[in-house]
LUMLUMGU-267411 format. One line per field, with one value per residue (C-alpha): residue in three letters; residue number from 1; x negated, y, z. Coordinates in Angstrom, 3 decimals, always signed. Example, Ala and Ser with C-alpha at 12.3 -4.5 7.8 and 13.67 -1.06 7.14 Angstrom:
REM LUMLUMGU-267411
resn	[ALA:SER]
resi	[1:2]
c1	[-12.300:-13.670]
c2	[-4.500:-1.060]
c3	[+7.800:+7.140]
***
This chain:
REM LUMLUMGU-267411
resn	[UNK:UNK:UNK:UNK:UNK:UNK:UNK:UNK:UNK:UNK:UNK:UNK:UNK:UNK:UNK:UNK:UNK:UNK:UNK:UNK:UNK:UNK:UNK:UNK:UNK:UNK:UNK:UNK:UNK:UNK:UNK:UNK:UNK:UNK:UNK:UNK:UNK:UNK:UNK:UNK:UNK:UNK:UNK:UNK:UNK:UNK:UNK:UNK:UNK:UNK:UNK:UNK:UNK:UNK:UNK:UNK:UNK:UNK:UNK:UNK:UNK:UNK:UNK:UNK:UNK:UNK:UNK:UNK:UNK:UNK:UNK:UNK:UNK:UNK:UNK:UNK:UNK:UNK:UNK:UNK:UNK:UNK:UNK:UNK:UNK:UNK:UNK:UNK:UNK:UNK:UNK:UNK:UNK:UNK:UNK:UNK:UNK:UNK:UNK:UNK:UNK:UNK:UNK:UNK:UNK:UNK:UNK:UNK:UNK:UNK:UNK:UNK:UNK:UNK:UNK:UNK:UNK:UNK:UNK:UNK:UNK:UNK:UNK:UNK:UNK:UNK:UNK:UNK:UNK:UNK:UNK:UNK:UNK:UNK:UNK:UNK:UNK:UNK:UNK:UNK:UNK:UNK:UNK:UNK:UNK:UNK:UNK:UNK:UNK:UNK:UNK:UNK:UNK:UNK:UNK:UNK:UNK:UNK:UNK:UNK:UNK:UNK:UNK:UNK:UNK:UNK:UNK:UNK:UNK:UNK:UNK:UNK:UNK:UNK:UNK:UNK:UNK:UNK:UNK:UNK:UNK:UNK:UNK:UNK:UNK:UNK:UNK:UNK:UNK:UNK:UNK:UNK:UNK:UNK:UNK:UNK:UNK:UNK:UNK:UNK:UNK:UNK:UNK:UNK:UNK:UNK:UNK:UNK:UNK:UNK:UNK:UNK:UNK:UNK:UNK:UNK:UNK:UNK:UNK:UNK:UNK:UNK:UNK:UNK:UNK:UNK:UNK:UNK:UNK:UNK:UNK:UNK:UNK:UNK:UNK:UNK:UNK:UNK:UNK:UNK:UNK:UNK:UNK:UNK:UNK:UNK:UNK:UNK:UNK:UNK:UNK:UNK:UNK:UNK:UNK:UNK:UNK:UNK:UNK:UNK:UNK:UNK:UNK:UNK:UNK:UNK:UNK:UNK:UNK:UNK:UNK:UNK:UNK:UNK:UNK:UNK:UNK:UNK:UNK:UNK:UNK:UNK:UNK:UNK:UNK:UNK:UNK:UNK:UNK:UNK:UNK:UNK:UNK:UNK:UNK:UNK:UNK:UNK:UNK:UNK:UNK:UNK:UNK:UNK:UNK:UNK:UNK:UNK:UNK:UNK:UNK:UNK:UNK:UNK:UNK:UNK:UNK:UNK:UNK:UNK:UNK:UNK:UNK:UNK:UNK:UNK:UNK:UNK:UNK:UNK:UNK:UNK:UNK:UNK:UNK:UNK:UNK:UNK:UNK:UNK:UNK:UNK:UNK:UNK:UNK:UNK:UNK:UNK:UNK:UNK:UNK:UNK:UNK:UNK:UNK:UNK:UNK:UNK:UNK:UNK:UNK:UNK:UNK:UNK:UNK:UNK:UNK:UNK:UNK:UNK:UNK:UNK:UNK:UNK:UNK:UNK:UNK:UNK:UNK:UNK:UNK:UNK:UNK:UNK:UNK:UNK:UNK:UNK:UNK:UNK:UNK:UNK:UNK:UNK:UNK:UNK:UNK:UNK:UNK:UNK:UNK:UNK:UNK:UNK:UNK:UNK:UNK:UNK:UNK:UNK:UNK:UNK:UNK:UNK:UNK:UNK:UNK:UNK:UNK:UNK:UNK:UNK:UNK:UNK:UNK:UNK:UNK:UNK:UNK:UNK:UNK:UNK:UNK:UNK:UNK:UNK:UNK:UNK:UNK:UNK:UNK:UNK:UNK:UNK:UNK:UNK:UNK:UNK:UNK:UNK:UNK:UNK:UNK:UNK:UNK:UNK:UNK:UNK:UNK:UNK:UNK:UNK:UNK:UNK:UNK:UNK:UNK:UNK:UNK:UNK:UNK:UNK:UNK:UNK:UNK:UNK:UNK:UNK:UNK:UNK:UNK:UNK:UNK:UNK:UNK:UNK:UNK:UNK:UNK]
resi	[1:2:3:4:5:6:7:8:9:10:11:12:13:14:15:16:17:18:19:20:21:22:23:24:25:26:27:28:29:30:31:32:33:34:35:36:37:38:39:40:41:42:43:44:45:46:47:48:49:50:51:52:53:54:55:56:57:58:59:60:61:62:63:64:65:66:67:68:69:70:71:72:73:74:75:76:77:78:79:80:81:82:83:84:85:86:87:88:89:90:91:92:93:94:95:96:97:98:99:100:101:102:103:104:105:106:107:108:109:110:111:112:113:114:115:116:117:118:119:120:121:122:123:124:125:126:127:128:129:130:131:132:133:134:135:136:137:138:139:140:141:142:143:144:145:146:147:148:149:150:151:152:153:154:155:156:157:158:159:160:161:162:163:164:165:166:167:168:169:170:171:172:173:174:175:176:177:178:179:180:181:182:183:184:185:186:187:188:189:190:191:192:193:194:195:196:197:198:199:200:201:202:203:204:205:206:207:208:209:210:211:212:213:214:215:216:217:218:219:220:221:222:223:224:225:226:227:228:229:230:231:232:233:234:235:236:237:238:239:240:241:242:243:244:245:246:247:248:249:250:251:252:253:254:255:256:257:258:259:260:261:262:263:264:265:266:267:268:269:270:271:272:273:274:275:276:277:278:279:280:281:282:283:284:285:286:287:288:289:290:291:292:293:294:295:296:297:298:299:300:301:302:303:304:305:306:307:308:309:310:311:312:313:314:315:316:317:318:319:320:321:322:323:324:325:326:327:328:329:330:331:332:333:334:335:336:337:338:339:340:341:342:343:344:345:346:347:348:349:350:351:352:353:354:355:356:357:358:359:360:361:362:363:364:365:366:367:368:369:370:371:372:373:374:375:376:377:378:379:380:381:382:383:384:385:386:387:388:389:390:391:392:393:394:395:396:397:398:399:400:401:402:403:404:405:406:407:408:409:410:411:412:413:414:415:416:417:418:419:420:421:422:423:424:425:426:427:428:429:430:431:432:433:434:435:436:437:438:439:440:441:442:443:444:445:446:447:448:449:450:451:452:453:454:455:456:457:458:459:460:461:462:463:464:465:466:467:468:469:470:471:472:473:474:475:476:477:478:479:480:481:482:483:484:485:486:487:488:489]
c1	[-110.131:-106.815:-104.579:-102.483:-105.438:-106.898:-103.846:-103.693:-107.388:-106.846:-103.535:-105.457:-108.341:-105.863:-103.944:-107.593:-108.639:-105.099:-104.521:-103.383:-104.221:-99.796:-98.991:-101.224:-99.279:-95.756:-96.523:-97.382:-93.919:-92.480:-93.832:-92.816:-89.494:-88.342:-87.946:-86.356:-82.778:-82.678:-85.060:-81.707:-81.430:-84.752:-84.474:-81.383:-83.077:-86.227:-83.734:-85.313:-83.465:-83.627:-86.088:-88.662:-88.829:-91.416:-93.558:-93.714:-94.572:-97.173:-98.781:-99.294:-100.297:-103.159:-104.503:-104.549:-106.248:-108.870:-109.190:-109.448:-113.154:-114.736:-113.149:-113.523:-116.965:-117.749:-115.529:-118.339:-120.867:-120.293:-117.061:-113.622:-112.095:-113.947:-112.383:-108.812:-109.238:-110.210:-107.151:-104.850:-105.728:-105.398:-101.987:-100.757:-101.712:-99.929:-96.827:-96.736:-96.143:-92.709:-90.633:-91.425:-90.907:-88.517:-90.925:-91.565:-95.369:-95.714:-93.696:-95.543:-98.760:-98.165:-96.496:-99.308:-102.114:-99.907:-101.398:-103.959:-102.169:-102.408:-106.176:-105.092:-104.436:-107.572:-109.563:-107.828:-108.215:-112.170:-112.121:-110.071:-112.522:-115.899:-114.255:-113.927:-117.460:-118.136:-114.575:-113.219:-111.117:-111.996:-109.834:-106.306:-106.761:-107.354:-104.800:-102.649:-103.944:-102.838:-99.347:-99.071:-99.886:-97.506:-94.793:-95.022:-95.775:-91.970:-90.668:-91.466:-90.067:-86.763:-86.454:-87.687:-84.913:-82.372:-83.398:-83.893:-80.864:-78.669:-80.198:-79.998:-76.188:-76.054:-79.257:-80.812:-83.491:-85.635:-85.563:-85.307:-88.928:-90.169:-89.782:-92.507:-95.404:-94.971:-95.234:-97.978:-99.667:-99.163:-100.836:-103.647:-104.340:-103.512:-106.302:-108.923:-108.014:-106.785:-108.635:-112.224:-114.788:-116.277:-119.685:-120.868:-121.862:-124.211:-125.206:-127.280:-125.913:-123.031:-123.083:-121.570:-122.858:-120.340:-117.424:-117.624:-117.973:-114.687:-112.480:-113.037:-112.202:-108.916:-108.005:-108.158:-106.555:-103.511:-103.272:-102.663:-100.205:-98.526:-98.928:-97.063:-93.684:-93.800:-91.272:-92.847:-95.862:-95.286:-95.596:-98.571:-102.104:-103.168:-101.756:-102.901:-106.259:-106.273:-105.334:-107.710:-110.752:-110.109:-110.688:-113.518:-115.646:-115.148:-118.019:-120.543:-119.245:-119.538:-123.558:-124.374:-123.013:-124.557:-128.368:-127.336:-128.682:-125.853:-122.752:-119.409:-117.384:-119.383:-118.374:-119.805:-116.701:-114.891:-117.123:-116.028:-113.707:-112.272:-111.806:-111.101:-108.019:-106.975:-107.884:-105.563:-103.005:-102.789:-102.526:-99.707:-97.945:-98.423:-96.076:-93.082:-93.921:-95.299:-93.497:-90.078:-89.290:-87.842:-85.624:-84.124:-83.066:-81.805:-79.781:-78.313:-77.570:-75.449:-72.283:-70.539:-67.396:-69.173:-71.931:-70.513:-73.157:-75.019:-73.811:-72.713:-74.097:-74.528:-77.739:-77.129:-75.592:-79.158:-80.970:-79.095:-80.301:-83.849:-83.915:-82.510:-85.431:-87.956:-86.669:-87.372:-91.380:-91.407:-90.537:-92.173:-95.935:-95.618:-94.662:-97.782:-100.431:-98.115:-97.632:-101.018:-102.334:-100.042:-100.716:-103.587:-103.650:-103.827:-100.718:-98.638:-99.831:-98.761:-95.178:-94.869:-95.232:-92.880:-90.573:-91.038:-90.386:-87.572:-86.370:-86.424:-85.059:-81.872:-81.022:-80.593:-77.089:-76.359:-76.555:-72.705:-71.949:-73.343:-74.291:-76.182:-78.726:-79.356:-79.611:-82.254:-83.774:-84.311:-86.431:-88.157:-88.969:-89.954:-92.920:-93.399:-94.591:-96.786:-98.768:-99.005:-100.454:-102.208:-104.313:-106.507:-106.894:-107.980:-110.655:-112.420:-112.738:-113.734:-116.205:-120.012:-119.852:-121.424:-119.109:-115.689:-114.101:-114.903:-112.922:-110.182:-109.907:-109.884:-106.952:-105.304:-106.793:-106.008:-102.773:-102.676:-103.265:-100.895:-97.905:-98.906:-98.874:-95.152:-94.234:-95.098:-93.681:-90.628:-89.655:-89.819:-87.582:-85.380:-85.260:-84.706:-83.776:-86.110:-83.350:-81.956:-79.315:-78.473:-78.185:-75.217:-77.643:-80.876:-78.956:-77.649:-79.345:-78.914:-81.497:-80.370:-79.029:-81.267:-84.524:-83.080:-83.319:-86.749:-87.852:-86.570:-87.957:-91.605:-91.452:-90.465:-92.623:-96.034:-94.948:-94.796:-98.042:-99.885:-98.619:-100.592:-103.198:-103.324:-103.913:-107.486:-108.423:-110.557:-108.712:-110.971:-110.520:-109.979:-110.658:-113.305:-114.789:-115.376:-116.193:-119.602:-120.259:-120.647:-123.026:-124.650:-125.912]
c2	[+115.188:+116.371:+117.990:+114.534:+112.478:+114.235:+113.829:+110.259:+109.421:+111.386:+109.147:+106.030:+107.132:+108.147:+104.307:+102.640:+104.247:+104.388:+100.033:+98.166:+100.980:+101.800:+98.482:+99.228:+102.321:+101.066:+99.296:+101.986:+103.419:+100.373:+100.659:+104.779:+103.833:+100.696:+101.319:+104.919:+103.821:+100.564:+103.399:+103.335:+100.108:+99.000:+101.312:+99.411:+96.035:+97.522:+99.096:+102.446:+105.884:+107.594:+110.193:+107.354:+106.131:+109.070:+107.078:+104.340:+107.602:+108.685:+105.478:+104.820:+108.005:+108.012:+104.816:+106.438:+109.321:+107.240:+104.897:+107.208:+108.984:+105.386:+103.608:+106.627:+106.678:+103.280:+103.421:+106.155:+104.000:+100.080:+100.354:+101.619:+98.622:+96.677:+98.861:+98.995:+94.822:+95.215:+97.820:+95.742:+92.548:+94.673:+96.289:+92.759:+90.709:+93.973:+93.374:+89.808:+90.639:+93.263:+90.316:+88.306:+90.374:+92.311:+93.848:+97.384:+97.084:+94.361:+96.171:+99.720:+98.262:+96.227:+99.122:+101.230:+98.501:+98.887:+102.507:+101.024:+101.884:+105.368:+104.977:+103.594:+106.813:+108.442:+105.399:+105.359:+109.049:+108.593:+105.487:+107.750:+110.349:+107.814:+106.103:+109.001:+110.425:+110.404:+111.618:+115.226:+117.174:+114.722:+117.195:+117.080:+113.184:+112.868:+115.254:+113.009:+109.938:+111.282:+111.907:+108.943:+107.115:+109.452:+108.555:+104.968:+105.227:+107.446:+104.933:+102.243:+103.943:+104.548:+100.797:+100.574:+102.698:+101.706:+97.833:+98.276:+100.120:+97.252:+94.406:+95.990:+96.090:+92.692:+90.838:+89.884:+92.404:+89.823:+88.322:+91.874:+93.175:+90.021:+91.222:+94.316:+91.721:+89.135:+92.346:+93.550:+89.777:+90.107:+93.659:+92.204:+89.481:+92.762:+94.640:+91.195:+90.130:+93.649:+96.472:+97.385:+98.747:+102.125:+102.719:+105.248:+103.800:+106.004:+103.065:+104.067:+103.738:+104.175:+106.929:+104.848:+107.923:+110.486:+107.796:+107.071:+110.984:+111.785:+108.418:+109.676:+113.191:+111.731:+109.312:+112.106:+114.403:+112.395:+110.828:+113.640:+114.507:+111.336:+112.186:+115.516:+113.682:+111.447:+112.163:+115.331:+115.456:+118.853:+120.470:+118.028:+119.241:+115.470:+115.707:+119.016:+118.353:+115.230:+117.492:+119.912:+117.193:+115.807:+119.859:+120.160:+116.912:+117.701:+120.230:+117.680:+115.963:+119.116:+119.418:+115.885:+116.266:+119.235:+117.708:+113.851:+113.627:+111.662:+112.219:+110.753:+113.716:+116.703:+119.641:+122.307:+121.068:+122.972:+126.335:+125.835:+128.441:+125.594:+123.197:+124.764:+125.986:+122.840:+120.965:+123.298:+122.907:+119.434:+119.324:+121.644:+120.068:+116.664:+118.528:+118.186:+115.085:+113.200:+114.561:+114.977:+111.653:+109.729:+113.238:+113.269:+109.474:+109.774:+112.743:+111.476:+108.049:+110.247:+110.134:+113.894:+112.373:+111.487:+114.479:+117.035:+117.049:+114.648:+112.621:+109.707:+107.416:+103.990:+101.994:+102.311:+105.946:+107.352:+105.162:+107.062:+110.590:+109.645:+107.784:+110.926:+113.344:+110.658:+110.939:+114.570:+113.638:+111.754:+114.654:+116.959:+114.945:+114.627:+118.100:+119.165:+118.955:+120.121:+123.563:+123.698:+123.491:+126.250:+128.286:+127.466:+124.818:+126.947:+129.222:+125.540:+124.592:+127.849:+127.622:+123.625:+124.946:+127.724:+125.207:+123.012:+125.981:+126.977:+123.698:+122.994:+126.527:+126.075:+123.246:+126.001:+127.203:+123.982:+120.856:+120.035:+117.694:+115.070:+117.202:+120.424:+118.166:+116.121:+119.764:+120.598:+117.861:+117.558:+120.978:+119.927:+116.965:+118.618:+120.297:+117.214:+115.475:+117.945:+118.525:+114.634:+114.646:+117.308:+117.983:+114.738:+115.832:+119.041:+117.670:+115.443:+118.181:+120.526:+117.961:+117.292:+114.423:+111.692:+112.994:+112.145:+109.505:+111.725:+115.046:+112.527:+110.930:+114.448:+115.523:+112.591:+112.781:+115.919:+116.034:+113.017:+114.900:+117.513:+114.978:+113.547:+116.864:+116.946:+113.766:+114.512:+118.053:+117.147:+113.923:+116.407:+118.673:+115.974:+114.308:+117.516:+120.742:+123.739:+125.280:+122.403:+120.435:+119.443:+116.170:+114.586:+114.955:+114.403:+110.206:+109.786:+108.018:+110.668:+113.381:+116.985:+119.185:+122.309:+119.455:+119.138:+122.577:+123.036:+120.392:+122.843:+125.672:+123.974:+122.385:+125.327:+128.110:+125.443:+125.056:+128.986:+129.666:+126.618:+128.958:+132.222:+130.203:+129.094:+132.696:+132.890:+130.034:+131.485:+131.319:+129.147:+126.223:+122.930:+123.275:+121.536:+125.007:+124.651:+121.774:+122.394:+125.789:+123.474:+120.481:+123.887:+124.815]
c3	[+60.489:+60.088:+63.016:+63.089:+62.925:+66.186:+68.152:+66.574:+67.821:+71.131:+72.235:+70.816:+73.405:+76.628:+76.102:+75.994:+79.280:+81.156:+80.312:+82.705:+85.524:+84.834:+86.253:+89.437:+89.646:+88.558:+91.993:+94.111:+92.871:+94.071:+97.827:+98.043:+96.622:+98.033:+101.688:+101.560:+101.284:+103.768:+106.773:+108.654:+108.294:+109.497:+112.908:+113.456:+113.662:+115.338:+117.740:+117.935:+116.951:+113.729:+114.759:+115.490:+111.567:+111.586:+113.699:+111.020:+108.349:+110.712:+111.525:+107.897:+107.238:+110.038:+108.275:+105.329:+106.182:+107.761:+104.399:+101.793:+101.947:+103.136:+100.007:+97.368:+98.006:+98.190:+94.403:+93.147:+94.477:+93.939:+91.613:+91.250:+89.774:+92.906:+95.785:+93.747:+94.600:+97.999:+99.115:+97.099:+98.759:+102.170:+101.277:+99.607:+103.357:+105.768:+103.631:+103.936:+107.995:+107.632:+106.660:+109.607:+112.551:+114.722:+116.954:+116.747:+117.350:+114.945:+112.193:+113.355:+112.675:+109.496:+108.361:+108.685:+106.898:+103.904:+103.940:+101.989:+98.591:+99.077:+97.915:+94.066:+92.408:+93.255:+92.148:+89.035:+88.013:+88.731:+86.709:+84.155:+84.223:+84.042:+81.362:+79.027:+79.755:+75.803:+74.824:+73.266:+75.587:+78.539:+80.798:+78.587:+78.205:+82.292:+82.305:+80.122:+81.646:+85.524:+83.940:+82.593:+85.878:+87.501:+84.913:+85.969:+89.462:+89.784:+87.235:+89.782:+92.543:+90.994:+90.550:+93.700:+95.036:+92.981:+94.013:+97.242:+98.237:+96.056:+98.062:+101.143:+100.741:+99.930:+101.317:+105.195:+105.844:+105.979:+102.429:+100.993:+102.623:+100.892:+97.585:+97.761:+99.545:+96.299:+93.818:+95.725:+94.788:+90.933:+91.153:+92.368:+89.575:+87.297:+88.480:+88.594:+84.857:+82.883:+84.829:+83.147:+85.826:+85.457:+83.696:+85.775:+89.821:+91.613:+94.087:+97.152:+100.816:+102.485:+105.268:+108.035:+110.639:+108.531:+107.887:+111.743:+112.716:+110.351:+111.347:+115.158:+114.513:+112.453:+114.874:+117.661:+115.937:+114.952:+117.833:+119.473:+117.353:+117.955:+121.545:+121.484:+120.515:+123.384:+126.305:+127.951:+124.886:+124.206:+127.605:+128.063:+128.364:+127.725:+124.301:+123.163:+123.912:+122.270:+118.966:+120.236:+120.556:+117.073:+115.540:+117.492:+116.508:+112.893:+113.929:+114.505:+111.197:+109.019:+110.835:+109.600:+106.333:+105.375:+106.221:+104.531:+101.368:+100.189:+102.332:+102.022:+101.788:+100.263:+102.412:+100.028:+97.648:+100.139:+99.441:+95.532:+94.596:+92.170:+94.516:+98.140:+96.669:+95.527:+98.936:+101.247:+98.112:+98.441:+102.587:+101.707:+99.856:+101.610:+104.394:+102.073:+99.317:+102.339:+105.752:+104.093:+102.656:+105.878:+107.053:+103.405:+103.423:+107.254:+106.711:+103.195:+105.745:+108.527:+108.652:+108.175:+110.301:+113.504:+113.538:+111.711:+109.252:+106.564:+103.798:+104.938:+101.903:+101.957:+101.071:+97.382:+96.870:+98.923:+96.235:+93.390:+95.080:+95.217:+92.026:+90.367:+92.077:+90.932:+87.515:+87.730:+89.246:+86.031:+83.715:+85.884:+85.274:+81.809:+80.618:+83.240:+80.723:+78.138:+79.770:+81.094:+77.355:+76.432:+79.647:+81.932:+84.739:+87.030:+86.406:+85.774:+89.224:+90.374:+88.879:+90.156:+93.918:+93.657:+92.072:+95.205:+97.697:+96.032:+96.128:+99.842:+100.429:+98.580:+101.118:+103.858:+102.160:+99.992:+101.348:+102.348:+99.384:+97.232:+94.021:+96.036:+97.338:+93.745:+92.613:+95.128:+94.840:+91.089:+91.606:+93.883:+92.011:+88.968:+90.671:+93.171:+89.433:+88.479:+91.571:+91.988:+88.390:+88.560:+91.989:+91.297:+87.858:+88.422:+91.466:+88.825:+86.646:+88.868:+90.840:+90.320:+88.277:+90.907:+93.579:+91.108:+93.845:+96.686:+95.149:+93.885:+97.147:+98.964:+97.428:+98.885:+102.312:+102.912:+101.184:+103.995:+107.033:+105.967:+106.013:+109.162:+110.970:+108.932:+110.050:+113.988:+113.879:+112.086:+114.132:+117.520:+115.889:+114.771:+118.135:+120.162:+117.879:+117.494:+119.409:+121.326:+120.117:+123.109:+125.521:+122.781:+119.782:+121.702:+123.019:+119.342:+116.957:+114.083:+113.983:+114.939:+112.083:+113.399:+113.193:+109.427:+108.900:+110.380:+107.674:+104.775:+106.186:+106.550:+103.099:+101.421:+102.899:+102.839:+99.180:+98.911:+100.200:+98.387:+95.013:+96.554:+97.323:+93.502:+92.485:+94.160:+91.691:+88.703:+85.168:+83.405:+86.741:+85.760:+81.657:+79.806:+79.736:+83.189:+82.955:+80.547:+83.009:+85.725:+83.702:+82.542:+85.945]
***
């Protein structure tokens, strides 16, 4: 077979597997995109201050945390195709509430249901990965296959973006959060009539003990967190030893887990020189692709005139800055396993983090006008894409093959908790100012500009040391070679 005939036969292969899975995505893109540009608009009808939009992050990011190992394991063992239904129907119903309230609660915890989603793109890149059990190169077409998804997952945020922030100019708030739940329907019919369900289920039982040891260290632990930006949280002992509880009954998890002979989340993944690496990269980089996204709408929203600092954009203009970086996540996943190929994964993981430091950082000097901050943002975006491609791409490869859901869906769990310590650290410092901002800023209902600059600083140095942790990696990580060294032993 001839060089074109391979590549030919290999792209046939990656559009069989990938099918309908884009749409599911293209929908997820939606949800991330959609609500950026109208936050500011949302706290105004809530009635609650800028800083608090982080509570919304944080909610949904708790859920999500919680969801994630639960329904990636139950994807190894009943079906990924038949837990992509269930979170979908989940996401579909918490969406259906937004349009219909103005109460805070209400919205919070609607808001946080739709966290749901988060667990699609793990279940897809197992599915991926199970699906192309009998292929040639199985890691470049996941590879391929996770860039693709990416690809349509930023393509539907930038229409989400650039829809949302045109209706919310236009539209009641009310008709325009109606719009996601009724996509969020047609996803679901996608996934019950197009979607194919994996070949390989490793059945057994579920380990309700470990799921219910984990949720109570996660629910402890970020609720604590949630705690600490409460009126007086910080100087608290209440709320730090909340936080401190929710480290210290992951102990008794870790103890059960390591005796179950099938446990939902196998800890010894985190002993894996592969994979450990690739875990505390992805709870690093959560901080900024996760904990960043409300600060960068809210200070693109202020007005420069009345706080001295900000943008001052309307609904749509914000829309045009994030559709621009999403544009870049786009480009940034597909040329992924093109540099990999001609590099290593490893080193092109290496280079997206730096790129997503470097990013961040360049907002400490530049972000007075409109251009600096599409600048910034496009490199940050360019190795936001790759890592979002990439980290549940490399798991899969790097996992024992019946524990594929579970290394996909840790990726995402951790890169979970990482943006909801993000999202609690960064709305204190945008409510109060790592160095105080004083009583003015603190009763406004713009964030401070030193909170702002506590966000780059996190973002970029988390980036930055997600990079060094890269290096410990061995070469060969995340190649087919690996891959047969691992079936080999």
């Amino acid at each position: 077979m001839t060089r074109t005939e391979t590549a030919r036969a290999t792209l046939g292969a990656l559009a069989a597997v990938v099918g309908f899975l884009a749409f599911v995505e293209f929908t997820s893109g939606v949800l991330q995109g959609y609500y950026t540009p109208m936050l500011s608009d949302i706290a105004r009808h809530l009635g609650i201050h800028d800083a608090d939009v982080n509570w919304l992050e944080g909610a949904q990011l708790m859920l999500s945390a919680l969801v994630v190992p639960a329904f990636a394991k139950l994807g190894d063992m009943i079906g990924h195709k038949r837990m992509l239904l269930v979170s979908t129907a989940l996401t579909a119903a918490a969406a259906l509430v937004l349009p219909f309230t103005d109460s805070f609660v209400v919205f919070l915890i609607g808001w946080a249901l739709m966290g749901f989603y988060v667990v699609w793109l793990p279940l897809e890149i197992a599915l991926i990965w199970s699906r192309s059990r009998t292929m040639e190169n199985r890691s470049i077409i996941t590879a391929r296959a996770a860039g693709m998804l990416v690809a349509a997952l930023e393509a539907g945020a930038i229409i989400g973006a650039l829809v949302g922030g045109a209706l919310i100019d236009i539209l009641p708030l009310t008709v325009v959060l109606l719009v996601p739940a009724v996509l969020i329907v047609v996803c679901f019919f996608v996934i019950l009539f197009g979607v194919k369900e994996s070949p390989e289920l490793t059945g057994g039982r579920l380990d309700t003990v470990g799921i219910t040891l984990i949720s109570l260290a996660l629910i402890a632990f970020t609720g604590g967190l949630s705690l600490l930006r409460l009126p007086g949280g910080l100087t608290s002992f209440w709320s730090w030893g909340v936080v401190l509880l929710g480290i210290v009954l992951v102990i008794p998890f870790v103890l059960w887990e390591l005796k179950h002979d099938d446990p939902v989340i196998d800890v010894r993944m985190f002993r894996s020189p592969a994979l450990g690496p690739v875990f505390l990269t992805a709870g690093l980089f959560g901080v900024s692709v996760l904990g960043a996204q409300a600060p960068l709408s809210t200070f693109a929203r202020t007005d420069p005139d009345v706080y001295g600092y900000g943008l001052g954009t309307t609904g749509f203009a914000t829309s045009l800055i994030i559709g621009i970086y999403l544009i870049a996540m786009i480009t940034g996943a597909l040329l992924f396993p093109v540099i990999a190929r001609l590099t290593a994964p490893r080193l092109t993981l290496m280079g997206a983090s730096v790129l997503v430091g470097v990013g961040f950082l360049l907002f400490l000097p530049l972000h007075g006008t409109y251009l600096q901050v599409i600048v910034n943002m496009v490199i940050v975006g360019l190795g936001s894409g790759a890592l979002v491609a990439a980290l549940p791409a490399a798991a899969a490869s790097a996992a024992p093959s019946t524990q594929t859901g579970v290394a996909t869906g840790l990726t995402n769990s951790v890169k979970t908790v990482g943006g909801a310590i993000a999202s609690c650290v960064f709305g204190i410092a945008l409510l109060n100012g790592v160095v105080g901002a004083g009583a003015d800023a603190a009763e406004a209902t713009a964030g401070s500009l030193s909170g702002y600059m506590t966000v780059w600083i996190v973002c970029g140095v988390t980036a930055l040391a997600a990079a060094v942790l890269l290096a410990f990696v061995p070469k060969r990580a995340f190649t087919d070679q690996a891959v047969e060294v691992a079936a080999a032993i």
